[in-house]
C-alpha positions as CSV (number, residue, x, y, z in Angstrom):
1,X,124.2,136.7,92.6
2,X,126.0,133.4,93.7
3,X,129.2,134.4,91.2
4,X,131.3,132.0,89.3
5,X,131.7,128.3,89.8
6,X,134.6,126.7,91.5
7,X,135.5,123.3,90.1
8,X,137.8,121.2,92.5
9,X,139.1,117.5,93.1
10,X,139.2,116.2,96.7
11,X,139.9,112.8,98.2
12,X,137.5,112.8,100.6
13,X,134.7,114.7,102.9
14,X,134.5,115.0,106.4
15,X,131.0,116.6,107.4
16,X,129.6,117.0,110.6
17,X,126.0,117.6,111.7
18,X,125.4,120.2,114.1
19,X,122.0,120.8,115.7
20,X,121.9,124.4,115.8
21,X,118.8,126.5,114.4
22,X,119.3,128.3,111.7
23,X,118.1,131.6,111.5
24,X,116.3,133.0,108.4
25,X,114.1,129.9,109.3
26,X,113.0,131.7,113.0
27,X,113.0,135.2,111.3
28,X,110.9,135.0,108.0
29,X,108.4,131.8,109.5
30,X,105.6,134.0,108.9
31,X,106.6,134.6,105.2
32,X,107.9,131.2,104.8
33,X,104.8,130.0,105.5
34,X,102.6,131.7,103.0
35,X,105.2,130.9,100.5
36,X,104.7,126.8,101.1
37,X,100.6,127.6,101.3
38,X,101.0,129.2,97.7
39,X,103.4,125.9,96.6
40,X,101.4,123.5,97.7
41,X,98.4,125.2,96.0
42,X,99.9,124.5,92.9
43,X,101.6,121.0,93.7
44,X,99.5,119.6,95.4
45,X,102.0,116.3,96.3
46,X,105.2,118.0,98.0
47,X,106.3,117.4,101.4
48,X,107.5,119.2,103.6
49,X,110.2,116.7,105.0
50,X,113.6,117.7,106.9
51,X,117.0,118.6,104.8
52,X,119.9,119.3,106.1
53,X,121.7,122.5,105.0
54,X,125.9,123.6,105.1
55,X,126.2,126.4,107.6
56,X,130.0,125.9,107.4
57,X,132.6,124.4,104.7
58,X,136.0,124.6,103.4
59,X,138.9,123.0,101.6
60,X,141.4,121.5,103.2
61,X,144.3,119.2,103.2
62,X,144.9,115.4,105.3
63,X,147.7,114.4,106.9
64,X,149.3,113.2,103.7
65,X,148.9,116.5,101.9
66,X,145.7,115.3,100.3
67,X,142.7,117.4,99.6
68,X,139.5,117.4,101.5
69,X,136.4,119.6,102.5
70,X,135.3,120.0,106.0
71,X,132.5,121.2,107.0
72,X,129.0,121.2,109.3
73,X,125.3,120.9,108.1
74,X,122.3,122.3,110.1
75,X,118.8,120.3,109.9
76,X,115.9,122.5,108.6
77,X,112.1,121.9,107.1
78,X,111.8,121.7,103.0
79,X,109.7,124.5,103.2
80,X,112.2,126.9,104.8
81,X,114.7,125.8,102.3
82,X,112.8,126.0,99.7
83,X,111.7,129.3,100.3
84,X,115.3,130.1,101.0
85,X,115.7,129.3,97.2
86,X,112.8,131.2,95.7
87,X,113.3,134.2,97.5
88,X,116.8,134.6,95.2
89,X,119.3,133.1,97.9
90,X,119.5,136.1,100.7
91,X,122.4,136.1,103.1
92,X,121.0,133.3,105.6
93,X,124.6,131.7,106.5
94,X,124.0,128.7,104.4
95,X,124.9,127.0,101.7
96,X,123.0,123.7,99.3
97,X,125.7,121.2,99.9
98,X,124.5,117.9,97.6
99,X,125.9,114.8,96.5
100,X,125.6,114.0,92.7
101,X,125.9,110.5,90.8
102,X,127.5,111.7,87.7
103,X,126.0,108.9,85.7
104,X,128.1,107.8,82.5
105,X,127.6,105.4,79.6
106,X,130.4,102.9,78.6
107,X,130.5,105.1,75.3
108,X,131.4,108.0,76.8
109,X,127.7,109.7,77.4
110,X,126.0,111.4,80.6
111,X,122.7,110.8,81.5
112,X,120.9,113.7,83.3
113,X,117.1,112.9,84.7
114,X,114.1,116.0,83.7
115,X,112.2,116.5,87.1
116,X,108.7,115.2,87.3
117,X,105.8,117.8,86.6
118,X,105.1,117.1,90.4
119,X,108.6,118.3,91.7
120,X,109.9,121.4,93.1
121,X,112.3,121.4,90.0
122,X,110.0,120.8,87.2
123,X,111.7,120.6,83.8
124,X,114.9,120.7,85.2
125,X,117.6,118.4,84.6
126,X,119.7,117.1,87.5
127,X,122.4,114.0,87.3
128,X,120.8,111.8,90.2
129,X,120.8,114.1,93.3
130,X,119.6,115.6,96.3
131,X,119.7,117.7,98.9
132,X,120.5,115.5,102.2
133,X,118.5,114.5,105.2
134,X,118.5,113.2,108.2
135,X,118.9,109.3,106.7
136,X,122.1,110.6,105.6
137,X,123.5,111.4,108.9
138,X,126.3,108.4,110.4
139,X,127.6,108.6,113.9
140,X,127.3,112.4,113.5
141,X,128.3,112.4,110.3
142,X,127.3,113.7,107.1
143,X,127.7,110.8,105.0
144,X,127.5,112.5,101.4
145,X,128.7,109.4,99.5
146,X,126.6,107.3,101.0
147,X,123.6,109.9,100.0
148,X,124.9,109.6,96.4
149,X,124.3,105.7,96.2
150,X,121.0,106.5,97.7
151,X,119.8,109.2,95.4
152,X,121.2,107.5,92.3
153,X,118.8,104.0,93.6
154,X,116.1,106.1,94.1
155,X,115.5,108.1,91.5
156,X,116.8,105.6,88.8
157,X,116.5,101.5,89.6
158,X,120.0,101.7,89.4
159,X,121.8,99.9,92.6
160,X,125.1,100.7,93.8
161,X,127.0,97.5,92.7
162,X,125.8,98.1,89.4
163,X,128.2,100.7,88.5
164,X,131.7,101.6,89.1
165,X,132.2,104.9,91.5
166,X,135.3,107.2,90.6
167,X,137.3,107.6,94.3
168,X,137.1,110.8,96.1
169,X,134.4,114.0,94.3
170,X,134.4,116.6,92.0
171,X,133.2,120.2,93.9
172,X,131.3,122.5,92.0
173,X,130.8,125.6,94.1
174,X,129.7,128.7,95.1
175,X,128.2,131.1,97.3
176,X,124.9,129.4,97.4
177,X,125.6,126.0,96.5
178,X,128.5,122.6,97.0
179,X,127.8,120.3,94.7
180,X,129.6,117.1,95.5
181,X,130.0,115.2,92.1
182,X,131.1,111.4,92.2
183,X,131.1,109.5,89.0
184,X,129.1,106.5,88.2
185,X,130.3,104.5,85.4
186,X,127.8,102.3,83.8
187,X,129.2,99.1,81.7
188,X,126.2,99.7,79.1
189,X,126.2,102.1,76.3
190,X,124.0,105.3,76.9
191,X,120.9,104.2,75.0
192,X,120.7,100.7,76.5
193,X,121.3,102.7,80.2
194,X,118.3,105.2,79.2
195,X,116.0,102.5,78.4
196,X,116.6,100.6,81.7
197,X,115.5,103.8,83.7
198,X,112.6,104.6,81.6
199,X,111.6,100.6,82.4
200,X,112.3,101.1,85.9
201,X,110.1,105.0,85.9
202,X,107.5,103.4,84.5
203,X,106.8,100.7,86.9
204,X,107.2,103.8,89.7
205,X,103.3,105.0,91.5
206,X,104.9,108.7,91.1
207,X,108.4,108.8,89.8
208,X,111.0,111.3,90.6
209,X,111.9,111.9,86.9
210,X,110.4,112.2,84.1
211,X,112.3,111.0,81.7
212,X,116.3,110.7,80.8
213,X,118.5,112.5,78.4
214,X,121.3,111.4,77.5
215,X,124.7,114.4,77.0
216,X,127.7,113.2,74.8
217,X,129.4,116.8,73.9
218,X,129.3,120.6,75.5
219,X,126.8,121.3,72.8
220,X,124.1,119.4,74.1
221,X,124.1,121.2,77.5
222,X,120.6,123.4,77.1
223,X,119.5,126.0,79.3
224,X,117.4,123.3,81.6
225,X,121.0,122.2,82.7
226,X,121.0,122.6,86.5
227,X,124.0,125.3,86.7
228,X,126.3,122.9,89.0
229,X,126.0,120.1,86.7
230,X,126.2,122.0,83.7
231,X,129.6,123.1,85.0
232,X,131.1,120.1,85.8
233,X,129.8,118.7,82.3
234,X,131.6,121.7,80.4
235,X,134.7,120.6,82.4
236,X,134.7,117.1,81.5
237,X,133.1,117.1,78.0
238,X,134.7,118.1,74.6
239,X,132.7,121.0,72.9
């Protein structure tokens, strides 16, 4: 069980990349391996690309008293990670440390993306997010807001200037997972916002997303929430 959520404010991250190998990936290859066979069986269009993992994280505080995690990442294949995941999160000495977009409406809405049939996460919904790679890395550096911007481009047509960030991130976390939450505030109204994306998915070969939906109170959080975001919405939203 990865236990309860911890919600907390930082002004910053500092996040180092460390080339070390990480275990469990070594120690179950064999079984990792059939797993991905199996995947791919099914989903025929994943990749097994490189992510980079937390092997190491903590709050902490700056020189003027101001809060901010620290912490390493490791670089491991997709299919390792993702095997990581399905085999219920065993001890393995990491953690899924991810930037967010928390994408909101100038009426007060979120907008959460449902995963492509083609995806990993199929059905799910995620604010704009991923797990980082090896683009992300800067001078040794794990540059999670700049993987935020990059993820929220991606998966939605939306560009960086074309929404106001909040400064420093939300954490969500816990045993398995860091989800670094930085708000994105749109100057259209949710349904206007929704409509853009769909525009831009449907002029995609093979979109990310499937579609948008759009989250104004705690009551439309469903069970297809992804857990991190569904916490931080429940923090932010009225019921």
């Amino acid at each position: 069980m990865s236990g309860p959520e911890e919600i907390v404010e930082v002004h910053s991250v500092d996040c180092v990349f460390e080339g070390i190998a990480w275990a469990f990936a070594r120690d179950r290859a064999s079984d990792i391996e059939t797993h991905w066979r199996d995947l791919v069986r099914s989903k025929p269009s994943l990749f097994n690309g490189r992510v980079l993992l937390q092997h190491r994280g903590a709050l902490d505080t700056d020189a003027d008293g101001r809060g901010v995690f620290r912490g390493a990442y490791l670089e491991a294949e997709f299919k390792a990670f993702i095997a990581w995941r399905d085999f219920g999160f065993p001890a393995a000495g990491v953690r899924n440390g991810f930037g967010m977009a928390a994408l909101s409406s100038s009426d007060g809405a979120f907008l959460v993306g449902e995963m492509a049939p083609h995806t990993a996460n199929a059905g799910r919904l995620y604010f704009p997010s991923g797990t980082p790679d090896p683009s992300d890395i800067r001078d040794g550096n794990v540059d999670l807001d700049g993987s935020v911007r990059r993820e929220l481009a991606e998966e939605t047509g939306i560009g960086p200037g074309e929404v106001a960030f909040d400064d420093g991130f939300t954490l969500v976390m816990d045993s398995r997972r860091v989800g670094f939450m930085k708000r994105a505030r749109s100057p259209e109204p949710a349904e206007a916002l929704a409509a853009r994306i769909h525009a831009f998915l449907a002029s995609e070969d093979k979109p990310e997303l499937a579609r948008m939906h759009i989250i104004r109170r705690v009551a439309d959080i469903g069970p297809s929430v992804q857990s991190s975001c569904a916490a931080y919405l429940r923090a932010v939203l009225t019921p």
